[in-house]
N, CA, C and O atoms as a Maestro MAE file, in Angstrom:
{
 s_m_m2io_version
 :::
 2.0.0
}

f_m_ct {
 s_m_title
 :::
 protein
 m_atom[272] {
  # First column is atom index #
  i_m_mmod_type
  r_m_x_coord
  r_m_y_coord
  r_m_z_coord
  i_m_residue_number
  s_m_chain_name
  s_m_pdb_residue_name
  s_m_pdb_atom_name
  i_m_atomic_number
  :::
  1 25 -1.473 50.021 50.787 1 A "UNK " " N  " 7
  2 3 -1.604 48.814 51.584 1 A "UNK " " CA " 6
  3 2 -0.203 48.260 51.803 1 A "UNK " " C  " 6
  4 15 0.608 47.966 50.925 1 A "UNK " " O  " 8
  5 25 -0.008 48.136 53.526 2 A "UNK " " N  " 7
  6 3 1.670 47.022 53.329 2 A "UNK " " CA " 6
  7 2 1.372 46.027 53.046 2 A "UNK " " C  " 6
  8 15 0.240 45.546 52.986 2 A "UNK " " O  " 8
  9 25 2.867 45.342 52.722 3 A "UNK " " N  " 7
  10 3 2.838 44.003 52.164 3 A "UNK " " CA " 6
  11 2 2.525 43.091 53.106 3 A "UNK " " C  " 6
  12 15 2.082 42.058 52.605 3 A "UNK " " O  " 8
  13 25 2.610 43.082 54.670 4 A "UNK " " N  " 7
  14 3 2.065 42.339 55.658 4 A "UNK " " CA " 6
  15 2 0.256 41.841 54.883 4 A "UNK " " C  " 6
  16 15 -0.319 40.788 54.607 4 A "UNK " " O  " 8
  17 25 -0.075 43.419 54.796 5 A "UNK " " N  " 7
  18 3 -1.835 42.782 54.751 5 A "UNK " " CA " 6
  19 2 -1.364 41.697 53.330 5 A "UNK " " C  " 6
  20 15 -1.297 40.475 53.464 5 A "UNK " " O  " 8
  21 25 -1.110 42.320 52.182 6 A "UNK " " N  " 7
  22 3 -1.408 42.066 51.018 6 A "UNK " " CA " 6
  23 2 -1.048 40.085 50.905 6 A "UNK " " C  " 6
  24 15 -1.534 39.148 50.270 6 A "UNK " " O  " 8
  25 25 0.083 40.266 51.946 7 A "UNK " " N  " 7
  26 3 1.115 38.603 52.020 7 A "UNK " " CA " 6
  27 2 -0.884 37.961 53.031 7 A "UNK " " C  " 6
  28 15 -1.396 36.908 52.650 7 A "UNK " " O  " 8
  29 25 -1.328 38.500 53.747 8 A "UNK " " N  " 7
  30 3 -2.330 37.519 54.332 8 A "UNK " " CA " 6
  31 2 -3.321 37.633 53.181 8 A "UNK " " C  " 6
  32 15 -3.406 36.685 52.400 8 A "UNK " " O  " 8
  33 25 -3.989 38.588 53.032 9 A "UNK " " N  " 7
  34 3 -4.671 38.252 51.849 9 A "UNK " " CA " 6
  35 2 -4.743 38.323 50.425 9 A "UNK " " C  " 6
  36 15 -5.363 39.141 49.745 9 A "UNK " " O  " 8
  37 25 -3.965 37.278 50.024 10 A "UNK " " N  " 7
  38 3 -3.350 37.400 48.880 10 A "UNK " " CA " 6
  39 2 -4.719 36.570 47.921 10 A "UNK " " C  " 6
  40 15 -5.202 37.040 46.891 10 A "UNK " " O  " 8
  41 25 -4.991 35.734 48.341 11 A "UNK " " N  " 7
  42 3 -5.843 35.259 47.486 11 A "UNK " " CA " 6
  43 2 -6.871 36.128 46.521 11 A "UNK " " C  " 6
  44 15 -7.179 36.037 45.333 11 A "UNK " " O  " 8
  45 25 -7.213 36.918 47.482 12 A "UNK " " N  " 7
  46 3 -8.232 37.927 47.479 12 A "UNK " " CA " 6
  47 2 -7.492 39.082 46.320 12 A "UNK " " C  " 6
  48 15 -8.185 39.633 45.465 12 A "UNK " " O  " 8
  49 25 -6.220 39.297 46.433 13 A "UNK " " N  " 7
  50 3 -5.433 40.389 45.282 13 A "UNK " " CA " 6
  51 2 -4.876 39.576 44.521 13 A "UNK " " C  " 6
  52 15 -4.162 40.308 43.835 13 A "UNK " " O  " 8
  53 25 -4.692 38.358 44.115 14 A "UNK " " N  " 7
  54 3 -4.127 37.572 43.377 14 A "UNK " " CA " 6
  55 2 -4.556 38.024 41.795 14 A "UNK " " C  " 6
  56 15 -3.659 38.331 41.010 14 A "UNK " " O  " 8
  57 25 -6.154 38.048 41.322 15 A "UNK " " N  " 7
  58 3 -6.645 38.711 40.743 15 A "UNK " " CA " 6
  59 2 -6.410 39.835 39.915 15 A "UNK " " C  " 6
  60 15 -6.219 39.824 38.699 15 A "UNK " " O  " 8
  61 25 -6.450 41.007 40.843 16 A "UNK " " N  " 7
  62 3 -5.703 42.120 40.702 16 A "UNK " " CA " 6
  63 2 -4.199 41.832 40.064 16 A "UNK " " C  " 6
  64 15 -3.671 42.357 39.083 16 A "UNK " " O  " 8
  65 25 -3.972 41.374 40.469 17 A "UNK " " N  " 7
  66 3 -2.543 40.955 40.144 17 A "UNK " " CA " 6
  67 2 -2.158 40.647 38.746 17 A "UNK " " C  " 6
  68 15 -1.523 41.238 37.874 17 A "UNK " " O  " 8
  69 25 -2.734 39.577 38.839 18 A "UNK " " N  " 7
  70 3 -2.806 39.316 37.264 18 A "UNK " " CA " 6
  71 2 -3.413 39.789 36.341 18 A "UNK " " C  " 6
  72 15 -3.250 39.261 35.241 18 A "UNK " " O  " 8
  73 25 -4.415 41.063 36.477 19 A "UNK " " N  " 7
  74 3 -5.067 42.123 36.046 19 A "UNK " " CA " 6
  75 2 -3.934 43.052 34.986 19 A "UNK " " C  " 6
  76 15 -3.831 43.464 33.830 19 A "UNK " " O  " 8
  77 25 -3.095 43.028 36.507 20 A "UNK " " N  " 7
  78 3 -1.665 44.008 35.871 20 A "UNK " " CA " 6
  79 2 -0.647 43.535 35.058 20 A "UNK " " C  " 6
  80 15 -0.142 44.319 34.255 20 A "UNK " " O  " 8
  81 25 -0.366 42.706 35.107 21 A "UNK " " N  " 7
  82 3 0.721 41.172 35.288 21 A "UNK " " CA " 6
  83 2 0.073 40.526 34.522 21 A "UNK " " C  " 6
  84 15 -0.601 39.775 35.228 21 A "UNK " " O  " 8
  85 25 -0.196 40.308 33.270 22 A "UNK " " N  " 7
  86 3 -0.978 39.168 32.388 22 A "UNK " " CA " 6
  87 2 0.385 38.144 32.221 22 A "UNK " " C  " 6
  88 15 0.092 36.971 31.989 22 A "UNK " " O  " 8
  89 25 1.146 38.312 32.270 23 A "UNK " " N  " 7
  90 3 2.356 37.519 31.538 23 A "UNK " " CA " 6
  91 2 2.796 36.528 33.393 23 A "UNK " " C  " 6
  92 15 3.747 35.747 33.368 23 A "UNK " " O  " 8
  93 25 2.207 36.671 34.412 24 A "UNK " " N  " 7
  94 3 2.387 35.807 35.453 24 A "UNK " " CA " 6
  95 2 1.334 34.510 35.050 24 A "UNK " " C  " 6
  96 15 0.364 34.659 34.307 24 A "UNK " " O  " 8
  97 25 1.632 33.507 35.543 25 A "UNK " " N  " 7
  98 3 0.960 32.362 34.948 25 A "UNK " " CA " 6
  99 2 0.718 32.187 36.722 25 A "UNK " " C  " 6
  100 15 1.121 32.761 37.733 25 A "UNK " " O  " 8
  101 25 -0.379 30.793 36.319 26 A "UNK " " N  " 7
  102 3 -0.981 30.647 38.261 26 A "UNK " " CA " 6
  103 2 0.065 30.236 38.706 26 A "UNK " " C  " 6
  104 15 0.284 30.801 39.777 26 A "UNK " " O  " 8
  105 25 0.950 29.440 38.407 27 A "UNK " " N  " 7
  106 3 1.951 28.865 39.138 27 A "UNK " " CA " 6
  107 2 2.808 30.179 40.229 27 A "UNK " " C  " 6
  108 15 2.887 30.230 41.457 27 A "UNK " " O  " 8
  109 25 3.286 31.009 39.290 28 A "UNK " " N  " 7
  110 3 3.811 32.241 39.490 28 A "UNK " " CA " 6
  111 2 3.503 32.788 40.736 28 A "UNK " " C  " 6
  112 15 4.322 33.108 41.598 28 A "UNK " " O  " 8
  113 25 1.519 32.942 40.830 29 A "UNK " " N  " 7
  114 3 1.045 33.435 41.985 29 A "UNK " " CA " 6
  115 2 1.194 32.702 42.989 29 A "UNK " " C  " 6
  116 15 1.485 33.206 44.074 29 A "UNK " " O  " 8
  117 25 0.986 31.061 42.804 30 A "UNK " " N  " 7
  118 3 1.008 30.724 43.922 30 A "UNK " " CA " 6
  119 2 2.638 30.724 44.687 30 A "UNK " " C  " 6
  120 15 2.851 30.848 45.893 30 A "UNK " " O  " 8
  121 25 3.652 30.548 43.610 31 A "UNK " " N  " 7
  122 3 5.365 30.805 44.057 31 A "UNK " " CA " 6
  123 2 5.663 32.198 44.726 31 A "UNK " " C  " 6
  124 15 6.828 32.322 45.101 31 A "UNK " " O  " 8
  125 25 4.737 33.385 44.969 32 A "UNK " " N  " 7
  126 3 4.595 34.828 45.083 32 A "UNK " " CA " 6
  127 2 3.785 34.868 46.075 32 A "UNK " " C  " 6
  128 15 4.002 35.896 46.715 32 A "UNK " " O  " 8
  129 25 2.739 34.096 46.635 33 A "UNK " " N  " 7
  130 3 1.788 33.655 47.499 33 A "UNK " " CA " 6
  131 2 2.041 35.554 48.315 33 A "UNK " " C  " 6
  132 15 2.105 35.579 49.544 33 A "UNK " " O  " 8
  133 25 2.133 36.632 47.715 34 A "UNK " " N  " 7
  134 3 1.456 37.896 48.041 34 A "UNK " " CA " 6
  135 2 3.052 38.395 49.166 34 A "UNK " " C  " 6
  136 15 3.043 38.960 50.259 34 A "UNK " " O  " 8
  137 25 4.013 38.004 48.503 35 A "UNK " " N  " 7
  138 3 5.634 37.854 48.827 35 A "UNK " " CA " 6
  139 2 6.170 38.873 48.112 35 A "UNK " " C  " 6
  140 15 6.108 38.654 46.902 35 A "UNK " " O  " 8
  141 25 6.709 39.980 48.427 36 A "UNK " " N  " 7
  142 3 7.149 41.627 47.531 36 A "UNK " " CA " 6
  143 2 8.211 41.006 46.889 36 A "UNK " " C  " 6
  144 15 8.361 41.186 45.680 36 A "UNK " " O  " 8
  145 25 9.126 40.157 47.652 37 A "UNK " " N  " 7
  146 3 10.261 39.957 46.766 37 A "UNK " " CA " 6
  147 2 10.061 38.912 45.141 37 A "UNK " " C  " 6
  148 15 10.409 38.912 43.961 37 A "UNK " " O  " 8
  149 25 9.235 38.101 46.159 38 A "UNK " " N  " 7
  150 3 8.800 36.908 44.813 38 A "UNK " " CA " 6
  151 2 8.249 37.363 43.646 38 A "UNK " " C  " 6
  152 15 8.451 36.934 42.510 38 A "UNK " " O  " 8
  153 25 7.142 38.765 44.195 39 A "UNK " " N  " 7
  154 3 6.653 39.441 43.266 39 A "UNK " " CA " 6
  155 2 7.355 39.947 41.837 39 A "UNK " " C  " 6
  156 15 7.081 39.905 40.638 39 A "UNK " " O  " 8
  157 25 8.484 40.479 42.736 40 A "UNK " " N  " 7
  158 3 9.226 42.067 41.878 40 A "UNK " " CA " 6
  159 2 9.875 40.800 41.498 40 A "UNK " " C  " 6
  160 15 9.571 40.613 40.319 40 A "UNK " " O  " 8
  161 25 10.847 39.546 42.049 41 A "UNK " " N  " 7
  162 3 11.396 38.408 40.982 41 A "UNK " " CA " 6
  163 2 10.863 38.263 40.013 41 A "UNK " " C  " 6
  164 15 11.544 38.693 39.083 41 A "UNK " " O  " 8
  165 25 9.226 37.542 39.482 42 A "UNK " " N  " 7
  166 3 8.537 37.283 38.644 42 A "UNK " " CA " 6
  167 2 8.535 38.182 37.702 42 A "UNK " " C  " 6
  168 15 8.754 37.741 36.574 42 A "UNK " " O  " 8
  169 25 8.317 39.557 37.827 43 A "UNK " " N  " 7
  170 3 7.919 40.858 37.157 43 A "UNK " " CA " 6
  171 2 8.960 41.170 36.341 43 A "UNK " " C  " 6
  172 15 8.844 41.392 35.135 43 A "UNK " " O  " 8
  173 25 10.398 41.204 37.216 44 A "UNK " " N  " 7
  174 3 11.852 40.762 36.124 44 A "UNK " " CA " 6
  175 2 11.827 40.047 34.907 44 A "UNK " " C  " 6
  176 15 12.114 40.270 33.731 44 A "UNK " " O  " 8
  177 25 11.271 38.864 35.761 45 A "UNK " " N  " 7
  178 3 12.101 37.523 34.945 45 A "UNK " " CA " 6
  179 2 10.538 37.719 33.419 45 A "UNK " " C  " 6
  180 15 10.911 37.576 32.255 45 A "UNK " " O  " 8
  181 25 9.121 38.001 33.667 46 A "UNK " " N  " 7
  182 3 8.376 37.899 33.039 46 A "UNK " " CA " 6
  183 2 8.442 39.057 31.994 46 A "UNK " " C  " 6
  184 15 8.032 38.778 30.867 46 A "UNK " " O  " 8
  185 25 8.959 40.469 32.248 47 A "UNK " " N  " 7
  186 3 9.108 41.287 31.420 47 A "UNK " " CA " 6
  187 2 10.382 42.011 31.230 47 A "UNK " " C  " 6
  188 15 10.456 43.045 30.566 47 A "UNK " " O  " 8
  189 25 11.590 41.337 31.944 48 A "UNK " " N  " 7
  190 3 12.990 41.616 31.536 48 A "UNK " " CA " 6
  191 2 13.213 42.973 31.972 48 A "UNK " " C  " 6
  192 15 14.107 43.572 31.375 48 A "UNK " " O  " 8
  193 25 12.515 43.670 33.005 49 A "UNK " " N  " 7
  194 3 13.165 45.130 33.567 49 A "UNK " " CA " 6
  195 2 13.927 44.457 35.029 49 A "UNK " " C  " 6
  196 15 14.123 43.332 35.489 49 A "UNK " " O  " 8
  197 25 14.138 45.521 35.324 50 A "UNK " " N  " 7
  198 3 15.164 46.150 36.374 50 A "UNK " " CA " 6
  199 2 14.696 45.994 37.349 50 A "UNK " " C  " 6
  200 15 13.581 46.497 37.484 50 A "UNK " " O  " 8
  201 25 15.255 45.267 38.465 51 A "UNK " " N  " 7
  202 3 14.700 44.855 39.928 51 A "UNK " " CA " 6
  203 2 14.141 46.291 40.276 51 A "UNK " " C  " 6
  204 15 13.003 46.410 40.729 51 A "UNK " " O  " 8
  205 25 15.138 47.612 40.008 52 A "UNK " " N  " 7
  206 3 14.413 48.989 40.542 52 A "UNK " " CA " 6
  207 2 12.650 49.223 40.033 52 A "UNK " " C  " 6
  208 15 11.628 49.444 40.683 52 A "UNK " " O  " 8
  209 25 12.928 49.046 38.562 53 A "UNK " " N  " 7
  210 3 11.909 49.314 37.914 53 A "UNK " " CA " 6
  211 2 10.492 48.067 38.521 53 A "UNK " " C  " 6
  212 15 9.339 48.495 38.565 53 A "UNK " " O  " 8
  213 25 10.724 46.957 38.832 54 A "UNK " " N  " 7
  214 3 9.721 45.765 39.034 54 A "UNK " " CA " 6
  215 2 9.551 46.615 40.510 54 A "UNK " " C  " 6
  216 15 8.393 46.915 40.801 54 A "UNK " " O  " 8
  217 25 10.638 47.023 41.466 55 A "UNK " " N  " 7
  218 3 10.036 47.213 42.967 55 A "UNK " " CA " 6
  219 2 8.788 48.309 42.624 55 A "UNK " " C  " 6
  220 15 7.647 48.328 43.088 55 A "UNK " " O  " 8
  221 25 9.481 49.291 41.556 56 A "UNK " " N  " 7
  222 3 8.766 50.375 41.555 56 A "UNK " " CA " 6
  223 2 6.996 49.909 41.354 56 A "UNK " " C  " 6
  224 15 5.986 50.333 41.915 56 A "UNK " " O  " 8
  225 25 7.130 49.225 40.663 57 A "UNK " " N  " 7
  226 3 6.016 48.627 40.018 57 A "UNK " " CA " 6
  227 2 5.282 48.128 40.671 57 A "UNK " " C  " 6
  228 15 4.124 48.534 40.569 57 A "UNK " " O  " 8
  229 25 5.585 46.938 41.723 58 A "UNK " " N  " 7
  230 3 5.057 46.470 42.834 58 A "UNK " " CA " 6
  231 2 4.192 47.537 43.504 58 A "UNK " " C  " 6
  232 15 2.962 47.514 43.563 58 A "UNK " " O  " 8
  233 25 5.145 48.639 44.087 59 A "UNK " " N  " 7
  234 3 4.759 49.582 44.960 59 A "UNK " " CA " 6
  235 2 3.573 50.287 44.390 59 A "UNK " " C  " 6
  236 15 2.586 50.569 45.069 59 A "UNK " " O  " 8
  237 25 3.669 50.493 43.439 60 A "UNK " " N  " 7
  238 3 2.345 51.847 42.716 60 A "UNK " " CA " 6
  239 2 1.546 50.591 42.745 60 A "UNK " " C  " 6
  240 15 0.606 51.077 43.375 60 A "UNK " " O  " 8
  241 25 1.054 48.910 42.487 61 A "UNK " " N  " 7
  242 3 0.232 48.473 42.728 61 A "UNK " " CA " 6
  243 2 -0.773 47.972 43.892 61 A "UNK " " C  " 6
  244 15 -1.949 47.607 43.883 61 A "UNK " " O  " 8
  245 25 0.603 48.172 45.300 62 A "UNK " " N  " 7
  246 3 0.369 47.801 46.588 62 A "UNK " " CA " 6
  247 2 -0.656 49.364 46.817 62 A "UNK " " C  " 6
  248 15 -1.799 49.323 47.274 62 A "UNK " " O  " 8
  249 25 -0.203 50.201 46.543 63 A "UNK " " N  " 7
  250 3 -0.563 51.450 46.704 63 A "UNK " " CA " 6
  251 2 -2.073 51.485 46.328 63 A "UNK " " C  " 6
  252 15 -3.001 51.652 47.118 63 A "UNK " " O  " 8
  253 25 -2.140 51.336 45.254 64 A "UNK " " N  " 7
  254 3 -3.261 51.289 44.517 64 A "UNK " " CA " 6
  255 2 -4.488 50.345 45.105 64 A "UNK " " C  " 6
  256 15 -5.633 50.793 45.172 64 A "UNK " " O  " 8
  257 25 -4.222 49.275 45.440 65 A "UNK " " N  " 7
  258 3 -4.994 48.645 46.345 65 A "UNK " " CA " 6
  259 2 -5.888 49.125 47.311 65 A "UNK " " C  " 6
  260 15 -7.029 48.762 47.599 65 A "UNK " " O  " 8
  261 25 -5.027 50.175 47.845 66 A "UNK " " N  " 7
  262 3 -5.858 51.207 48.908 66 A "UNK " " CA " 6
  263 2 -6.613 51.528 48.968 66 A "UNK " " C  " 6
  264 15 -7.303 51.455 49.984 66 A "UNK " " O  " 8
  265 25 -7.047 52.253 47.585 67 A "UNK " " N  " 7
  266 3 -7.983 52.897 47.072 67 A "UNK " " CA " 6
  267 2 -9.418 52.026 46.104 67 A "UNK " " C  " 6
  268 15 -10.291 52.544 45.407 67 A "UNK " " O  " 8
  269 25 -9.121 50.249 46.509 68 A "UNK " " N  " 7
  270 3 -10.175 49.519 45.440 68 A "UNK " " CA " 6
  271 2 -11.383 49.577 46.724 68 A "UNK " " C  " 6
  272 15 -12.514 49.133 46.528 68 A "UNK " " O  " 8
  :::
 }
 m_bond[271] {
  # First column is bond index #
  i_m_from
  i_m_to
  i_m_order
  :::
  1 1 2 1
  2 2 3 1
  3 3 4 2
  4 3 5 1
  5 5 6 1
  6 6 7 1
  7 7 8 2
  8 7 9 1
  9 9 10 1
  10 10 11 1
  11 11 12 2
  12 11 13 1
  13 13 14 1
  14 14 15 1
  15 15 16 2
  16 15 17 1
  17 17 18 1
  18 18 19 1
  19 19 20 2
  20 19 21 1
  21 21 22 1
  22 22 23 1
  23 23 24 2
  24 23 25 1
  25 25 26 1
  26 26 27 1
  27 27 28 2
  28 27 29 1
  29 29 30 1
  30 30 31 1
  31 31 32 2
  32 31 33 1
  33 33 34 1
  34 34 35 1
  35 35 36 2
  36 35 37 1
  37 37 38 1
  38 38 39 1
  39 39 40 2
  40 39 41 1
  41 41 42 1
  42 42 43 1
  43 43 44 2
  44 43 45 1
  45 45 46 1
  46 46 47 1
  47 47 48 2
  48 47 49 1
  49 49 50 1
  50 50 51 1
  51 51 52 2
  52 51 53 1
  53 53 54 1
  54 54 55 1
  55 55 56 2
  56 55 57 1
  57 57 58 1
  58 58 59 1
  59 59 60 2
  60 59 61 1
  61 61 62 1
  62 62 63 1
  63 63 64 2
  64 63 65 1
  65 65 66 1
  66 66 67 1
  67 67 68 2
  68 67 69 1
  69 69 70 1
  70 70 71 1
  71 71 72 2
  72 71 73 1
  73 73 74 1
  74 74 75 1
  75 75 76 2
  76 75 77 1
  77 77 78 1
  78 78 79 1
  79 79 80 2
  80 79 81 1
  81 81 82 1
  82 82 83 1
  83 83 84 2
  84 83 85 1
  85 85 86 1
  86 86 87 1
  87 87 88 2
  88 87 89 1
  89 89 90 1
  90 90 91 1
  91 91 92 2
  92 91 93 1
  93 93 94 1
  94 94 95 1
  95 95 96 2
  96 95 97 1
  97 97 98 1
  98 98 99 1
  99 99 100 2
  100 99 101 1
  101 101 102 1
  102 102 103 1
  103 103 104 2
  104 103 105 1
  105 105 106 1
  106 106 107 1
  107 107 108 2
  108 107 109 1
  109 109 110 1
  110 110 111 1
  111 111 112 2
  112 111 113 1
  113 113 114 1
  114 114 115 1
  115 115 116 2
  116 115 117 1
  117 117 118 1
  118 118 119 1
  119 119 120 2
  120 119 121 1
  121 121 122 1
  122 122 123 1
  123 123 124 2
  124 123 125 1
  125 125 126 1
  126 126 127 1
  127 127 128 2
  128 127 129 1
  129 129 130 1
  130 130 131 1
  131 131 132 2
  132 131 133 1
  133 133 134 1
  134 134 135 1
  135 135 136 2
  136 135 137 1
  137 137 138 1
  138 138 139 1
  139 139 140 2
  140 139 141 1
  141 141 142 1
  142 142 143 1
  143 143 144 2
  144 143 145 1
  145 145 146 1
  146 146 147 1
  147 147 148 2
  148 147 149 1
  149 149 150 1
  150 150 151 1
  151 151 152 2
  152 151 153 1
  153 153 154 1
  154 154 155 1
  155 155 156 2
  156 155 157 1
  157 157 158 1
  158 158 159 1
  159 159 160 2
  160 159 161 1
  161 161 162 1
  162 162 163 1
  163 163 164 2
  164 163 165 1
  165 165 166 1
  166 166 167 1
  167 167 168 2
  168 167 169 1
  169 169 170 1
  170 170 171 1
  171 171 172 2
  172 171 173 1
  173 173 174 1
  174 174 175 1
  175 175 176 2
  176 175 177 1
  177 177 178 1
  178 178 179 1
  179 179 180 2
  180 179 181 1
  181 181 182 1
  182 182 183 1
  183 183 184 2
  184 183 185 1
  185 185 186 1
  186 186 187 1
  187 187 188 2
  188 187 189 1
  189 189 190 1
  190 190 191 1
  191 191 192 2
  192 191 193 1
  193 193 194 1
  194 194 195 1
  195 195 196 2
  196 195 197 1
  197 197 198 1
  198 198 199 1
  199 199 200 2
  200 199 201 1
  201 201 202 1
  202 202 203 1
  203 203 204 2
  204 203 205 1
  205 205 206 1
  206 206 207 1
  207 207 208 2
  208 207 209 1
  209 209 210 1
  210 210 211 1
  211 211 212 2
  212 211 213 1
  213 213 214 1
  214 214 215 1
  215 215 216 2
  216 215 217 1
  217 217 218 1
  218 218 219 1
  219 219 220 2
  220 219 221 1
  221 221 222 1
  222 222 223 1
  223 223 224 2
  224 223 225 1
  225 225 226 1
  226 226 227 1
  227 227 228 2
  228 227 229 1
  229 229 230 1
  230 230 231 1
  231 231 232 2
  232 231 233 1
  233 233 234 1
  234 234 235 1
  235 235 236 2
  236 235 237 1
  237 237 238 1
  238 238 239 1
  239 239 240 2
  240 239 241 1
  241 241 242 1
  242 242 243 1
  243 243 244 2
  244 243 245 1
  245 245 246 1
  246 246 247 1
  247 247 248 2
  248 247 249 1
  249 249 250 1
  250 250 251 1
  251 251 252 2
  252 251 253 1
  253 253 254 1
  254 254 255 1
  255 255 256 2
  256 255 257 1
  257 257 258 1
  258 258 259 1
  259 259 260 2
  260 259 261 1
  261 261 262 1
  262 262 263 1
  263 263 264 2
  264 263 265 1
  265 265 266 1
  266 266 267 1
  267 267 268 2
  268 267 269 1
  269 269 270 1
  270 270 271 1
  271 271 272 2
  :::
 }
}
């Protein structure tokens, strides 16, 4: 899934999100409002990896979406 869809319906993967992501708090989601960059920011700052490693991360979840 691109991040176009995922940024409109975010509400709807927000969920998901935090499925993966336990350590994002609501505030988080709504500051991320379904935003790749805000995302992979949070994912840093919440588990201390590597902007490479958080994009990576993002991506295998955007991905994954595809297939719910």
């Amino acid at each position: 899934m691109n991040w176009d869809q995922v940024e409109g319906t975010w509400k709807q993967f927000a969920g998901s999100a935090r499925e993966r992501w336990g350590k994002l708090t609501d505030d988080d989601m709504e500051v991320i409002a379904g935003k790749k960059d805000h995302l992979v920011g949070k994912i840093q700052e919440r588990y201390g990896v590597a902007k490479e490693e958080a994009e990576k991360q993002a991506d295998q979840w955007s991905t994954a979406l595809k297939h719910k």
